[in-house]
PABA-45980 format. One line per field, with one value per residue (C-alpha): residue number from 1; x, y negated, z. Coordinates in Angstrom, 2 decimals. Last residue first. Layout:
pos = NUM,...
px = X,...
py = Y,...
pz = Z,...
***
This chain:
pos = 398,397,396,395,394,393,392,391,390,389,388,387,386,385,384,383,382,381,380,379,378,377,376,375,374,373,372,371,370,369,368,367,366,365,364,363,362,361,360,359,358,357,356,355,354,353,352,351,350,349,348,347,346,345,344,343,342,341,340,339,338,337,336,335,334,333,332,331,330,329,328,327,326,325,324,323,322,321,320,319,318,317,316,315,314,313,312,311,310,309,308,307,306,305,304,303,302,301,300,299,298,297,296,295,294,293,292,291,290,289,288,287,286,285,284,283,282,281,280,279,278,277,276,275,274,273,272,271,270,269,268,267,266,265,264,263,262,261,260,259,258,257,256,255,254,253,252,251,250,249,248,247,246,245,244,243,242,241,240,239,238,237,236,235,234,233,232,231,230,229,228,227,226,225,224,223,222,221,220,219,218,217,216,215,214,213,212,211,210,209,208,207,206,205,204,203,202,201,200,199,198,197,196,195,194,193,192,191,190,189,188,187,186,185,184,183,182,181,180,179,178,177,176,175,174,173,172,171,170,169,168,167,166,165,164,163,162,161,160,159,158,157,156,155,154,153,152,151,150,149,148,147,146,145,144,143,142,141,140,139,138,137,136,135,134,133,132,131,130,129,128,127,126,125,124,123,122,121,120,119,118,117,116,115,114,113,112,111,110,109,108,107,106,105,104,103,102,101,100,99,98,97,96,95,94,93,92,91,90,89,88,87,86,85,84,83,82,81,80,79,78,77,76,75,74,73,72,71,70,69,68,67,66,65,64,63,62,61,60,59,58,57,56,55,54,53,52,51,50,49,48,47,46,45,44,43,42,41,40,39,38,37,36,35,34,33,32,31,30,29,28,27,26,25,24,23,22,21,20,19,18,17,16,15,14,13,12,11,10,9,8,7,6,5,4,3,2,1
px = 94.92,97.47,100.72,102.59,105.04,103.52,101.96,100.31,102.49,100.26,100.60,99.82,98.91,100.86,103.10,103.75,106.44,105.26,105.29,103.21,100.78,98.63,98.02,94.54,93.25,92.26,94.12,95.36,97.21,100.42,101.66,103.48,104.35,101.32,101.85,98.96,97.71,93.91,94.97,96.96,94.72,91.92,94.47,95.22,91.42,90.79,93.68,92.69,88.78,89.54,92.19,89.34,86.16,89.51,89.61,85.80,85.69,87.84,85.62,82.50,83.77,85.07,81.20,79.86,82.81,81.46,83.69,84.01,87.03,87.37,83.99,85.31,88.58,86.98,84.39,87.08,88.74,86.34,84.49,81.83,79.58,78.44,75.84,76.17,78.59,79.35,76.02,75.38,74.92,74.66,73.75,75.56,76.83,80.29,82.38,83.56,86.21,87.28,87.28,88.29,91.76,91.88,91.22,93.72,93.75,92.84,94.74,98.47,97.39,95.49,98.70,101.23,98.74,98.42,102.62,102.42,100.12,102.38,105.09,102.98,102.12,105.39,105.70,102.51,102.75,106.11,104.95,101.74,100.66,104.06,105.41,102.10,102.56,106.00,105.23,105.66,107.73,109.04,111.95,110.76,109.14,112.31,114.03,110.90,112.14,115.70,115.19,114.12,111.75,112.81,112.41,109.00,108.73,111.17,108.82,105.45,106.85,107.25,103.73,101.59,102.75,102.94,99.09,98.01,97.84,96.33,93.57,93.14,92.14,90.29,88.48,87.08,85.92,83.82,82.83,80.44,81.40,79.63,81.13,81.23,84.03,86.01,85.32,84.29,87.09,89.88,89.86,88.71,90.36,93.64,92.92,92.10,95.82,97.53,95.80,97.48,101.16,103.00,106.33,104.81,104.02,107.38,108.85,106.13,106.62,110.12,109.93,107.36,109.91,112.44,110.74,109.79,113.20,114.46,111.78,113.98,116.73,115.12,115.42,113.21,110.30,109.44,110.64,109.22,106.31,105.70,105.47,103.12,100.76,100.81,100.07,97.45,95.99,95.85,95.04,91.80,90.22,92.21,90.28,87.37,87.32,88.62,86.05,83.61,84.63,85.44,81.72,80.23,81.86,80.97,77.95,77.86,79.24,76.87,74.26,72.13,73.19,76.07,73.61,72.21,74.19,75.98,72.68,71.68,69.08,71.28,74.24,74.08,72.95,74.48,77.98,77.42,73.72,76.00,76.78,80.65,81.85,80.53,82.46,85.05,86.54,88.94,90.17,90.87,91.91,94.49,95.26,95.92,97.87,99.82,99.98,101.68,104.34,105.09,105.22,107.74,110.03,110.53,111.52,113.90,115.03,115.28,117.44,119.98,120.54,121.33,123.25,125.14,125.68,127.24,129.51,130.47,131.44,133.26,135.31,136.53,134.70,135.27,136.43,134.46,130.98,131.96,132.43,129.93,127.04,128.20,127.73,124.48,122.87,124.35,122.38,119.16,119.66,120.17,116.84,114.96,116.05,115.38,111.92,110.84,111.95,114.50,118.34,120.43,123.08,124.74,122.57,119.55,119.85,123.85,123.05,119.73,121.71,124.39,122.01,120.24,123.20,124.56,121.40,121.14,124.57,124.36,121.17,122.92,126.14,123.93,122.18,125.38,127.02,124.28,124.01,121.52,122.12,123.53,127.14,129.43,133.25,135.17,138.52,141.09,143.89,147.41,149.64,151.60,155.27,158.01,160.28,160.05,159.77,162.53,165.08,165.16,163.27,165.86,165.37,166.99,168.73,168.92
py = -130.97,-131.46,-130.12,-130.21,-132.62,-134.20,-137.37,-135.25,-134.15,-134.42,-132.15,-132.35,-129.68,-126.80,-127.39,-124.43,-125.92,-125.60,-129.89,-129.66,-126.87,-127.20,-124.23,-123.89,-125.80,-122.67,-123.78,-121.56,-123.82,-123.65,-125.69,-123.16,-120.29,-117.50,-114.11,-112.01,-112.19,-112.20,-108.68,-107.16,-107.88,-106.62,-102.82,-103.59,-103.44,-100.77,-98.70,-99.30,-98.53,-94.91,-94.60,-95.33,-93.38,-90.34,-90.78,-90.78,-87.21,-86.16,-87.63,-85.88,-82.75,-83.01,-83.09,-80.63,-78.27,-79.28,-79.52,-83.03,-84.70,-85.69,-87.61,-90.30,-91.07,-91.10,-93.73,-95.97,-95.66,-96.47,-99.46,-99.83,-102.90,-103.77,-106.52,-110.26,-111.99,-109.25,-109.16,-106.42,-103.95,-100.06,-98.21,-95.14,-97.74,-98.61,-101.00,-104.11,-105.81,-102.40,-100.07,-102.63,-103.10,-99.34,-98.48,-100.30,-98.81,-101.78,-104.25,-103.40,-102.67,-105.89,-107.84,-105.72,-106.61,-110.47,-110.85,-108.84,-111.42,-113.86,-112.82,-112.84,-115.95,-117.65,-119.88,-121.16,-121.96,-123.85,-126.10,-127.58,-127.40,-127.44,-129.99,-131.96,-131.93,-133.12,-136.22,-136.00,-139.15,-137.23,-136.65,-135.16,-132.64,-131.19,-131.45,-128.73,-126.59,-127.06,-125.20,-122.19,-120.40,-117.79,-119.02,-118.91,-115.11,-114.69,-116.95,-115.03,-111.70,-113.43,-115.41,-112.29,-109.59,-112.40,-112.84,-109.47,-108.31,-111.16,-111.63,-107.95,-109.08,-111.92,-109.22,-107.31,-110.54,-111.18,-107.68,-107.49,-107.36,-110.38,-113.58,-114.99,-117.16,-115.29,-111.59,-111.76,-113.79,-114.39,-111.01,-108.86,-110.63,-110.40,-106.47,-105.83,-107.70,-105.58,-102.06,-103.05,-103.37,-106.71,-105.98,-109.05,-111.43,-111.84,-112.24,-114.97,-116.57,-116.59,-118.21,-121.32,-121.64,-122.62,-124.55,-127.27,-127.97,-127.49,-130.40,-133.00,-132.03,-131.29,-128.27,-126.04,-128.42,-126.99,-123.05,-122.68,-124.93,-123.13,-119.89,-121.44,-122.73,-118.69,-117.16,-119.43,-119.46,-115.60,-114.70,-116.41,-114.63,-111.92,-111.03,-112.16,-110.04,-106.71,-107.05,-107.34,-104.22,-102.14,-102.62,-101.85,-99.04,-97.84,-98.41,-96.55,-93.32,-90.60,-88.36,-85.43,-83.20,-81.70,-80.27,-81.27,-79.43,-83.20,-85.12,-87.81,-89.99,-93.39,-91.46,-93.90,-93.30,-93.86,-92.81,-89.24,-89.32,-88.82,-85.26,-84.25,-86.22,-83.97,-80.34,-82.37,-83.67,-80.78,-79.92,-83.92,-84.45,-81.87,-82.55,-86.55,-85.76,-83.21,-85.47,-88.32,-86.13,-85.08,-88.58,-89.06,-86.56,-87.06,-89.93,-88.98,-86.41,-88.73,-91.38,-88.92,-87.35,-90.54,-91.56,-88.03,-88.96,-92.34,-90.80,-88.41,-90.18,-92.84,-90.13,-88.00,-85.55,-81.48,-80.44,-83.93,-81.92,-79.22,-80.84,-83.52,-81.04,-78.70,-81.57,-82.30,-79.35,-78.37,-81.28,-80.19,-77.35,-78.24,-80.16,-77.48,-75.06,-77.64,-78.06,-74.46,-73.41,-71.21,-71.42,-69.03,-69.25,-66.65,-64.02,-65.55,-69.31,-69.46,-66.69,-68.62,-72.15,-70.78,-69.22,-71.96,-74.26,-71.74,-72.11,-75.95,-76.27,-74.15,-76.04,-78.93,-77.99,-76.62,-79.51,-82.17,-79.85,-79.99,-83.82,-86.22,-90.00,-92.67,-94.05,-93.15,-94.11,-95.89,-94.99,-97.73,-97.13,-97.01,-100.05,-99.54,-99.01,-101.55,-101.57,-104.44,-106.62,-105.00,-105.11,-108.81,-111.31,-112.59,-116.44,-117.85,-121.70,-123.38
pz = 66.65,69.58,69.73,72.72,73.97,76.82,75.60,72.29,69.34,66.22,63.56,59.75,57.59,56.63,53.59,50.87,48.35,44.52,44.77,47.94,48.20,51.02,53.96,54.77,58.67,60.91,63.76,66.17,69.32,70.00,73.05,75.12,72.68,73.29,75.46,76.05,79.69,79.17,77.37,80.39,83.01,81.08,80.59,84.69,85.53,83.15,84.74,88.16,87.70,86.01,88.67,90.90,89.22,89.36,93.60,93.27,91.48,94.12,96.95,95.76,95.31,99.18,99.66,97.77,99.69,102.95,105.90,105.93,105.69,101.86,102.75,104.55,102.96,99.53,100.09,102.35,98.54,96.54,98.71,101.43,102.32,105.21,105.56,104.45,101.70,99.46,98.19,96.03,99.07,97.50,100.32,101.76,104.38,106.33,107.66,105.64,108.01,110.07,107.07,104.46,106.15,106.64,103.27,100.81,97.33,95.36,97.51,96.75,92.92,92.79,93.67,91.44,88.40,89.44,89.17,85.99,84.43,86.11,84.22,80.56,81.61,82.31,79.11,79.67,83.56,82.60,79.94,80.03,83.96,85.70,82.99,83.78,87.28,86.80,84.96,80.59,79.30,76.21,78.18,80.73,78.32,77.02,80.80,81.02,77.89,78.64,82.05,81.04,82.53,84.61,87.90,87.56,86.74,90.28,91.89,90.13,91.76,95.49,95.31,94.17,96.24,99.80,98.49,98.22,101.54,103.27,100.26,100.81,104.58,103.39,100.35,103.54,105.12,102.21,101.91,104.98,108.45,110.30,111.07,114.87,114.58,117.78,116.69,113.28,110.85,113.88,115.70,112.35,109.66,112.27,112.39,109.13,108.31,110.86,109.48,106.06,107.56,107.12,105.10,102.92,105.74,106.82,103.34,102.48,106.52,105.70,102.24,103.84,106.86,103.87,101.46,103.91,104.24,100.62,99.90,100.77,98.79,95.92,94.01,96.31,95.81,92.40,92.97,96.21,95.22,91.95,93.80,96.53,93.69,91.88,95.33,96.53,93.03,92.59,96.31,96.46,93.17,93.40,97.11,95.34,92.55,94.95,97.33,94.08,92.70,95.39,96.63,92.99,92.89,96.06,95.92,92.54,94.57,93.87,95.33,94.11,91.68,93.98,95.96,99.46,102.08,103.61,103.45,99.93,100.63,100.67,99.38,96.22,92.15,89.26,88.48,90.68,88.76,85.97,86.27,85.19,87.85,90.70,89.66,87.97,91.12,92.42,89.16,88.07,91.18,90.84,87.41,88.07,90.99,89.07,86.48,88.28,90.32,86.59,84.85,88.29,88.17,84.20,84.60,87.33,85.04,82.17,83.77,85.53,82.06,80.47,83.69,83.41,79.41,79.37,82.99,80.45,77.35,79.75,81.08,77.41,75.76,76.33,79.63,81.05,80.27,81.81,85.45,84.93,83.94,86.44,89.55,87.85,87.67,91.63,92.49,90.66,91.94,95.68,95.38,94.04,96.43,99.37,97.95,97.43,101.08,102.83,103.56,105.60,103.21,101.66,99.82,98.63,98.99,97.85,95.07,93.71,93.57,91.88,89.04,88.90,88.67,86.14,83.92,83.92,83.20,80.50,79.22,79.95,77.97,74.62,74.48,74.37,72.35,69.60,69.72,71.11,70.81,72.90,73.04,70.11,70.48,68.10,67.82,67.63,64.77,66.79,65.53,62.68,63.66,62.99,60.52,58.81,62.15,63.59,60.96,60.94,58.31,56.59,55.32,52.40,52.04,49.08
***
């Protein structure tokens, strides 16, 4: 019987190094007490290089050079105490929340600013219901309003998302349908470069094709019908590039799923992708109506203008929120420019209910679940639901 020795080495050999684990995220008491150094020093530095050495001058370039200098300290004392992936963890953290925090405040000061501008005409409510039809430029800030306006941005902007929505949505589904073929990657192509083309395609360009095809050569007049074409113009290109990328999503098991239960394409589109995107496309139809909703000179040379409220959008002009605002933030009158401020908050007031609806209709649901109010059964102490039938296509029909 034979014994084997196990050599020297592999007795004696040193236990390997125990890994460290290393804690991403979180706030700690060094962490605070390094930015707010390095937020004190950079201001400091910053203050000495603007005051005494450099011929600098001007609130924005010493902001921007401390917030630089901020970060540049922050790296360099923060890597004399934790090790390199530690500190690039915490610059982007840091990098995150100041932009963040950039932008909420960019926001609010627009919001306060409007807010103290504006509050002078929307704290009377004949501003929400009444028009400029009798209203002159040194009458007080009781009389006159913008419902016209309201009502104009309102319906411009339902029927521009109203054409824009399907074209955009059908030419995503094309890209993405007829892009997998052979035969269709032809026509796929010159369809993607008009999209791109006609998405860097400046506002006043779309007003002005409305306006030469729409009124000049077919003889329309300006109303808000050929205002909401021109938004249509805008909003389309919006729509159709961020429901492709939402298309493209889905995944592909789910429609070789319904293939194979003998579904035809159309159906797939209809039952099974379309679904399962609609929280996507939601978003898709909010970036649309937030490129048209704040579009003036489109509507300025397709709708022109009126201090009467028009509620049909098909004949005479009609005037919307923002057009509303850009004329009477000019004029010298301080009634006036009160007027336009409290408009520019009836439109964020109008953007964010429009986006909260938006929001709802687009709640997400599984493709092909329907709410039933049938009770659950008991079956043998086991809780059964009741019986489902799958339809042609795969989805569950009551």
């Amino acid at each position: 019987m034979t014994t084997t020795t196990l050599p020297d080495t592999a007795v004696d050999a040193p236990p390997a190094p125990e890994q460290q684990r290393i804690r991403l995220g979180g706030v700690t008491r060094e962490e605070v007490l390094t930015m707010a150094a390095a937020g004190v020093g950079s201001l400091a530095l910053d203050w000495l290089l603007y005051e005494r050495i450099l011929p600098f001058s001007g609130v924005l370039g010493f902001l921007l050079c401390w917030y630089l200098l901020f970060l540049a300290l922050y790296a360099v004392a923060g890597r004399l105490q934790w090790d390199t992936l530690t500190v690039r963890e915490r610059l982007a953290t840091a990098l995150a929340w100041s932009s963040g925090l950039l932008v909420t405040g960019v926001i609010l000061d627009q919001l306060f600013y409007s807010f103290a501008r504006g509050v002078a005409a929307a704290r009377h409510l004949n501003f929400f219901t009444e028009t400029m039809r009798t209203t002159a430029p040194l009458d007080p800030i009781t009389s006159g309003g913008c419902l016209h306006a309201i009502v104009g941005s309102l319906e411009q902007l339902g029927l521009a998302t109203l054409f824009s929505v399907p074209l955009g949505i059908l030419t995503a589904v094309f890209l993405v349908e007829a892009g997998s073929t052979r035969r269709g990657a032809r026509l796929v192509k010159p369809v993607r470069v008009l999209i791109e083309a006609m998405t860097a395609l400046p506002s006043i360009v779309a007003g002005l094709f409305v306006l030469g095809v729409v009124i000049l050569t077919l003889g329309a007049s300006k109303s808000g019908f050929a205002a909401s074409l021109a938004l249509t113009v805008m909003m389309m290109p919006i729509v159709t590039r961020a429901a492709e990328v939402v298309v493209r999503l889905v995944p592909g098991t789910l429609k070789e799923a319904s293939y194979a239960l003998g579904a035809s394409q159309w159906r797939t589109v209809w039952h099974v992708v379309l679904p399962t995107a609609r929280p996507g496309l939601t978003t898709a139809v909010v970036l649309g109506m937030a490129r048209g909703v704040g579009e003036t000179s489109p509507v300025l040379l397709t709708a022109g203008f009126t201090t009467r409220l028009n509620l049909n959008p098909l004949h005479g002009n009609q005037v919307s929120l923002p057009l509303y605002i850009w004329n009477y933030v000019k004029q010298p009158y301080p009634d006036m420019v009160a007027r336009a401020f409290a408009a520019a908050l009836t439109l964020m007031a109008v953007v964010v209910i429009l986006f909260v609806t938006a929001r709802i209709l687009g709640r997400h649901r599984t493709p092909g679940a329907r709410r039933t109010r049938r009770p659950l059964r008991r079956t043998g102490g086991a809780v059964a639901a009741a019986p489902v039938n799958l339809g042609p296509a795969g989805t569950a029909a009551n």
